[in-house]
N, C-alpha and C positions, 0 to 999 in steps of 0.2 A: 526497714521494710524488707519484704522474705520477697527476694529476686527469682527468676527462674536462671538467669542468664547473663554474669558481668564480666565484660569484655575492659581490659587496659592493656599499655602498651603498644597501641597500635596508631596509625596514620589514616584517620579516617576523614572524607572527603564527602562533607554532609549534603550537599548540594542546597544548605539554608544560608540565603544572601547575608544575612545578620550574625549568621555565626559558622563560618564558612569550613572551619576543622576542628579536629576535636580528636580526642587520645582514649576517651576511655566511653561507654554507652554501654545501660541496661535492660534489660527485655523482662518484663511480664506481662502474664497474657496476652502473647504474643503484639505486645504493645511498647516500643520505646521508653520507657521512663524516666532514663537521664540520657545526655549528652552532654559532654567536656569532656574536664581535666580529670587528675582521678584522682585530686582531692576530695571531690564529691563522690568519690566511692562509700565511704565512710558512713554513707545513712542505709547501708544498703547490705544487706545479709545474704548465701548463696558462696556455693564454689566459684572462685573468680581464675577466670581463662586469660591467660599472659601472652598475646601473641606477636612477642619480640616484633614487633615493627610494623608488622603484614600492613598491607591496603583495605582499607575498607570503604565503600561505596553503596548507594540505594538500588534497589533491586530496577532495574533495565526495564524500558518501555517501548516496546514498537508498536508506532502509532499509528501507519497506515499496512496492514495486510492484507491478504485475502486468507484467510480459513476456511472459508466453504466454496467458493471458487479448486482452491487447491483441492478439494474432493472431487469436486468433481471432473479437474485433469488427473486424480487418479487412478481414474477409472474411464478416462473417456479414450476412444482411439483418434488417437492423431491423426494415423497416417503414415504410409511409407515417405518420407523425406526426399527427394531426389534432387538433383540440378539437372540441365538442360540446354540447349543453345537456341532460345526462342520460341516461341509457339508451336512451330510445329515440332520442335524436338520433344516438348513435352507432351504432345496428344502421342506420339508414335511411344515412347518411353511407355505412356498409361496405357495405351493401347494392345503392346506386347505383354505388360503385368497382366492385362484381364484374360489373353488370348489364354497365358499359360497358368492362371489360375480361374479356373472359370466357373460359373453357379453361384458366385458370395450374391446375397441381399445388397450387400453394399460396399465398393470401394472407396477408399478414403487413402489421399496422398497428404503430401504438406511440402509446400513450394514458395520460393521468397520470389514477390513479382518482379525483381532487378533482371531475373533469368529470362523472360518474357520479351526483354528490351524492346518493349513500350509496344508491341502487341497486345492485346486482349481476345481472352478468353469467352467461348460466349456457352449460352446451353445449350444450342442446336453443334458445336462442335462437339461437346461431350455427349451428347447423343447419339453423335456417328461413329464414337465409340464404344457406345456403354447403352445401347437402346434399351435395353430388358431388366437392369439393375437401377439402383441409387449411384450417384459417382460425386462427393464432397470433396473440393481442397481446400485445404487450409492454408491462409497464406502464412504466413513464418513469422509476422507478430501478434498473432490471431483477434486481428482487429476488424478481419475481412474472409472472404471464401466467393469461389465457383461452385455454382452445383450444377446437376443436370434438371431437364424436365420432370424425372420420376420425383424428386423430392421436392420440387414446386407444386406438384399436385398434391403428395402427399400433403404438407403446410396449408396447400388453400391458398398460394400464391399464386396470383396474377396479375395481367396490364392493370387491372381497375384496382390493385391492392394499393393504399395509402404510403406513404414512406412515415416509417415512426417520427422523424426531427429530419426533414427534407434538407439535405447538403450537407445532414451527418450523418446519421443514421438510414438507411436508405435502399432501397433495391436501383442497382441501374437500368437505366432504360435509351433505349434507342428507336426512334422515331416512333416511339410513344409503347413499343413493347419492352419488357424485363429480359436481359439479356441473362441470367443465372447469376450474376455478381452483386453481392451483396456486403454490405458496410455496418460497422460497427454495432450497437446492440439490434441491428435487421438480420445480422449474419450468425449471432448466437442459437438462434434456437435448433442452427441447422448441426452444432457443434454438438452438444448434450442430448440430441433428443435422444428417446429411447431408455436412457440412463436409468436403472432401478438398483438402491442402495437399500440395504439390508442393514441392522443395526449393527452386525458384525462389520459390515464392510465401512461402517461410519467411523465405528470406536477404532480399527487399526491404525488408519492414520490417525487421529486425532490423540491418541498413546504414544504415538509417534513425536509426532509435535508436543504434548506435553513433557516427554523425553529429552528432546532439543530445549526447551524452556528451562528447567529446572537444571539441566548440565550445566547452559552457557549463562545464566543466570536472567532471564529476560521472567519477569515477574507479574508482566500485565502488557497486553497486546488489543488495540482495535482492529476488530475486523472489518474491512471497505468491502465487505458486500458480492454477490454473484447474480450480474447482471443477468435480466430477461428469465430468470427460473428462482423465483419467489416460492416455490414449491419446495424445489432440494435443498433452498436456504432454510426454510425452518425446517424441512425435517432434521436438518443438523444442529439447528438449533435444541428443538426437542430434545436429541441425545444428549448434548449437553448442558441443558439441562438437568435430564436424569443424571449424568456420570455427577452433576456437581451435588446434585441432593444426596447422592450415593459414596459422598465421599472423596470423590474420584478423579476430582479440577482440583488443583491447587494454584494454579494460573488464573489469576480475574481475566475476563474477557468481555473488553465491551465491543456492542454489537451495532449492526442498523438495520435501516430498510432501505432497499437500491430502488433510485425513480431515475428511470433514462427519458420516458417520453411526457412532457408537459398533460397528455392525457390522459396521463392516470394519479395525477397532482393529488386529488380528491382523495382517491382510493390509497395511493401513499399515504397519506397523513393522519388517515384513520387504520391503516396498520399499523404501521407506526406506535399509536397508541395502542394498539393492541398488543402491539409485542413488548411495550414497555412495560406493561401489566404482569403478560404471561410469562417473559422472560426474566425472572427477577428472584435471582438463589444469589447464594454470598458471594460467587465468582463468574455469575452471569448477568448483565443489566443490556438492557437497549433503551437509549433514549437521543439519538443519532439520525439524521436522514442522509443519505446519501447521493448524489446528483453526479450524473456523467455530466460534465459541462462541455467538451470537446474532445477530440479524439488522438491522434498519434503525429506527429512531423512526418512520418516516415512514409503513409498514406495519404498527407495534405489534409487528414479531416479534423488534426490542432488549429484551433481559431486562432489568426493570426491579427495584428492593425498593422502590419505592410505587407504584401502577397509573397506570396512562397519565390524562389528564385527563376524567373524565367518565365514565368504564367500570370494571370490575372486572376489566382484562388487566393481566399483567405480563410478556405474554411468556416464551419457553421458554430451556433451555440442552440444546449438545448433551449437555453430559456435569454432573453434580453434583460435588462436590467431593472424593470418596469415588472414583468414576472416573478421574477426571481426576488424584488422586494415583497411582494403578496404573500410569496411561500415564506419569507422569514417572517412576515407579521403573524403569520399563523402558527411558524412554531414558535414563536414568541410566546404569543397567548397557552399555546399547550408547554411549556415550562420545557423543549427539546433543542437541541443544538444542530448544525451544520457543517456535512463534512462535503468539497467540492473536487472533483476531478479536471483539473484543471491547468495543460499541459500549455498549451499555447497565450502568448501574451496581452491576445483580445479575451481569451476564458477568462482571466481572472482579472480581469480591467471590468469586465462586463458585474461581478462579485464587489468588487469594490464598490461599484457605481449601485449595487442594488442596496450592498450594506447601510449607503451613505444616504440612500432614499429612506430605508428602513428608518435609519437612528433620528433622522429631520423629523419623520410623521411618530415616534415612538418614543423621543425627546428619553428622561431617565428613567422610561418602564421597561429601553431596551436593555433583554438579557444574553441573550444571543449566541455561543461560542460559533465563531465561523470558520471553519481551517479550508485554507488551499495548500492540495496535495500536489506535486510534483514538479512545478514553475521552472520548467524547462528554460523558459524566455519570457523576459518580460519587457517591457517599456520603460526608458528610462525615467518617463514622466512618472511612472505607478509606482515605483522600489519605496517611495516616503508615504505612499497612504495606506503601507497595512499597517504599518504604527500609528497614523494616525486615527484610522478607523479600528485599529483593533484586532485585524483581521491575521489569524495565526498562519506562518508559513510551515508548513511542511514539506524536507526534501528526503530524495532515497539517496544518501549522500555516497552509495557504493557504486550510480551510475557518473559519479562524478570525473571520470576518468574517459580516456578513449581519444579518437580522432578527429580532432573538427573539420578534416577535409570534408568526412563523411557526411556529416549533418549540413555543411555549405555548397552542397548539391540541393538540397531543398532552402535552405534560410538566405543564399548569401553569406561571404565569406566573413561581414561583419560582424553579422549577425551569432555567428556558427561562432566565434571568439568572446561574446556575450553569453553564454548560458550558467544554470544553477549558479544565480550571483546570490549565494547564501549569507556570505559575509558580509557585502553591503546591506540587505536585510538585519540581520543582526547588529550592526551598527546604528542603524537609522533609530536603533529602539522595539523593532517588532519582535514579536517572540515565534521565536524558530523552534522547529522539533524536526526529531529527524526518522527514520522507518524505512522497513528492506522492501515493502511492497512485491511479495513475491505472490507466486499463483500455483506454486508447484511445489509439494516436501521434497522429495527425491533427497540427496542429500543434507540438503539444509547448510551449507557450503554458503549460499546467496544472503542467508537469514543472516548471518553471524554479524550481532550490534558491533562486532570487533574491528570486522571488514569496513563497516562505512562507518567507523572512528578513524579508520585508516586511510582510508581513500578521502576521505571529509578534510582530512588532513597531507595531505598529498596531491590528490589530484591526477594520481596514476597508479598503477597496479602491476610491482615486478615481482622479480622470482621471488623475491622474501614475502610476496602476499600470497595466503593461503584464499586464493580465486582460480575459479577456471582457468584453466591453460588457459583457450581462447582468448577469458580477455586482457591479456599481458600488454600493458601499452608502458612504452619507456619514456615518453615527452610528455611533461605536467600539459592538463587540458586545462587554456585559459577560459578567462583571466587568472593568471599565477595569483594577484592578489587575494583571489576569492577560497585560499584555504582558511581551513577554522585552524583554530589552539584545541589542545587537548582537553579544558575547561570547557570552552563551550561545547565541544563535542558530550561530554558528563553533562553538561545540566540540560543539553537537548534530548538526552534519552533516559530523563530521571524528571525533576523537578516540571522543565517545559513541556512535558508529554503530558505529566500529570494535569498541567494547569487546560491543555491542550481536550483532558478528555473529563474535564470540569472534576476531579475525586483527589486534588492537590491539597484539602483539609484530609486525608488518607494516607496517602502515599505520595511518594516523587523523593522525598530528603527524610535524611535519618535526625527528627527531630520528636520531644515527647511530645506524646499523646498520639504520635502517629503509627500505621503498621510496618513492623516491626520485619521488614524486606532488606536485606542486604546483602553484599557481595563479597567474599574473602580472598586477596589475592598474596599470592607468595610475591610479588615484584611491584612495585610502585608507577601507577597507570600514568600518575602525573608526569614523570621523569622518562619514560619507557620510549625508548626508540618510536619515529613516527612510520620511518617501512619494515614492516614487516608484525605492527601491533598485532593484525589478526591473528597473528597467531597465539594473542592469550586468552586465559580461562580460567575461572574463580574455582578457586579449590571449594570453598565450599559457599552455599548458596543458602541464605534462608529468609523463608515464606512466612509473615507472620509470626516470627521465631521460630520457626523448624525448619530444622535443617532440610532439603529437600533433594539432595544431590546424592550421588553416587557414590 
């Protein structure tokens, strides 16, 4: 047979359980067509490429991103940044910004509420600042914000406004009026409004990112969705679209549709189908729902099953268990999968319990894929029923690192020693993937699958990691037991991603009949020191057999 492209001599790392390496693989039409030894070269004609040793590996999967989120912080204004000593330090701080800059339509700061020390901010104070403009903060994990009166009225927000998922999503209120402080997807809309994206201003970043893609070799990405603006998400949809008809994606990207509030279940599910329809070129598919399940540790709105340290909050879920099986019977029936947001240990207890309702009434018509993204914390009692139910874990295994003092301000110090237990997941049998869940390109420094092989493997981030200064932490974040091996770090962002985003008869392992994605590396990933891995990069990268790199 007349090959395009035959590879011997090298140390390749298939990521197929049954035939786990192999020395030699051919490409035609941009399609696999052997894999071993390279006695089996022999049936095979083509200039054959001798790559004295190299590494070779399947093209990289990051499974949970935001893509169109990230456009839209690239264009949104944040905010002046500041710190502060308490509430009034920060009205006089805002206060003196507007004196000496004055006339904008709208100020917008960005403030972590730690600096507040446990004052609250309401909208009649930033109105005795700011009476004649807008005045937006963003808190610093932008899960939350202050505004003033002028952009409650602008919204059509008032006492008698609903809260979208009451004790997650929500407007505060005090003695039955809204104080400007608003929570999780209630506080989005105040973030992006106004935002008009131009098709220029879509394809720059997104050239960008497929730039990053094709260097570091990352070959196929989900994207998690941009809450509360169903608008800017397809319009970036649409262009990419275009760029893929155009030639112009060589990165497959599967997509979804984001549901925050149970009352637009309906109207979800028939997008959904709509986009799975409209969205549908060789490197664009959606057939993925999306669900915020609960929200951050850091603001108490992660659904927890023991309350946060020091209070009587356990935070909310959008949907209970009882709900959330009704939505899987119906993507059931429409042939779509589930991806869950799902940071605290009652969010994905709640998933579990609806899966398990689900698979009782849907006995083996259940089809289902169901991923939990993030599992900050979980329950001891839960870690054995996503293998049993099936239900795929997904971590960002590059937050794997850092302080537990920090987080045992909100969990309890137990607690705080308990998190991303990936490897007991991985153990028990369930299938693990892993993803940088970023919201921002800016350098792409965060994205890098290299970093969280690294951290996934360590459990900290020193000077030999290629990470933000910032976050340089020198003590392994327990449990120490919970780092991975360098294998499972590989087949959580190759094979288990694949299987993760149902196109594992495709891609995920370099085996025949599959596309032809893989990774060249000058130094052997298996062997390669565990601090300081991010800082490697595949010399060369190819997409369906082409080359696609630099």
């Amino acid at each position: 047979m007349k090959a395009d492209q035959i590879i011997k001599n090298a140390k390749i790392f298939t990521a197929d359980k049954d035939h786990p390496q192999a020395s030699a693989l051919v490409v035609k039409d941009g399609k696999f067509v052997y894999v071993g030894d390279e006695a089996g070269l022999s049936a095979y004609e083509g200039e054959v490429t001798d790559l004295g040793g190299k590494f070779i590996m399947p093209g990289i999967m990051d499974t949970h991103v935001h893509v169109t989120t990230s456009i839209g912080f690239e264009y949104a204004d944040l905010g002046l940044r500041f710190e502060c000593d308490g509430k009034q330090g920060a009205l006089d701080f805002m206060a003196d910004f507007i004196s000496k800059n004055p006339g904008q339509d709208r100020y917008r700061f960005l403030l972590e509420k730690k600096y507040l020390k446990g004052e609250e901010i309401t909208k009649e104070d930033l109105d005795a600042i700011c009476p004649d403009s807008e005045l937006v903060i963003l808190e610093g994990e932008c899960h939350s914000n202050w505004v003033n009166s002028k952009v409650l009225e602008r919204h059509g927000i008032t006492d008698d406004t609903p809260d979208p998922v009451p004790g997650l999503s929500y407007f505060v209120r005090k003695d039955g009026h809204v104080t400007g402080n608003a929570f999780e997807s209630a506080s989005w809309p105040f973030l992006f409004d106004g935002l008009e994206l131009t098709d220029e201003k879509i394809e720059g970043p997104i050239s960008r990112l497929i730039d990053y893609c094709v260097n570091f070799g990352v070959s196929v990405i989900f994207d998690a969705g941009f809450p509360e603006h169903e608008a800017i998400h397809e319009r970036i949809y649409s262009q990419l679209r275009r760029m893929d008809m155009e030639g112009r994606l060589p990165v497959y990207i599967q997509g979804c549709y984001m549901l925050t509030n149970p009352a637009k279940t309906k109207k979800a599910l028939e997008e959904l189908k709509r986009f799975n329809r409209e969205y549908n070129t060789e490197h664009l598919k959606v057939h993925t729902l999306k669900i915020l399940m609960d929200g951050t540790q850091k603001i108490h709105t992660a659904a927890m099953v023991t309350p946060y340290a020091g209070t009587n909050e356990t935070g909310y879920t959008t949907f209970d268990a009882e709900g959330l099986a009704d939505v899987i019977k119906q993507l059931n029936e429409a042939g779509m999968d589930l991806h869950v947001h799902t940071v605290g240990e009652r969010a994905s207890r709640i998933v579990l319990d609806g899966v398990e309702l689900a698979q009782k009434e849907l006995g083996d018509k259940y089809r289902v894929r169901v991923t939990c993204a993030h599992l900050e914390i979980q329950d001891d009692a839960d870690l054995p029923r996503f293998a049993e139910l099936g239900v795929i874990a997904n971590f960002t295994p590059w937050w794997h690192a850092g302080n537990p003092k920090i987080s045992a301000s909100w969990l309890g110090e137990e607690r705080a020693a308990k998190q991303f237990r990936c490897k007991t997941l991985w153990d028990s049998g369930a299938l693990v993937t892993w993803s940088s869940d970023n919201v921002a390109y800016t350098d792409f420094v965060t994205w890098s699958p290299y970093l969280g092989m690294e951290v996934g493997m360590t459990r900290r981030i020193t000077d030999k990691t290629r990470a933000p200064e910032h976050n340089r932490t020198a003590e392994i974040l327990p449990p120490a037991e919970e780092r991975m091996g360098i294998e499972e770090m590989l087949l959580g962002y190759t094979i288990n991603g694949a299987k993760e985003l149902n196109i594992e008869n495709e891609k995920g392992s370099i085996e025949a009949g599959k596309d032809a994605d893989f990774l060249v590396f000058a130094n052997d990933l298996l062997t390669a020191e565990h601090e300081g891995f991010s800082q490697n990069k595949p010399e060369d990268v190819y997409i369906c057999g082409k080359r696609v790199n630099r």
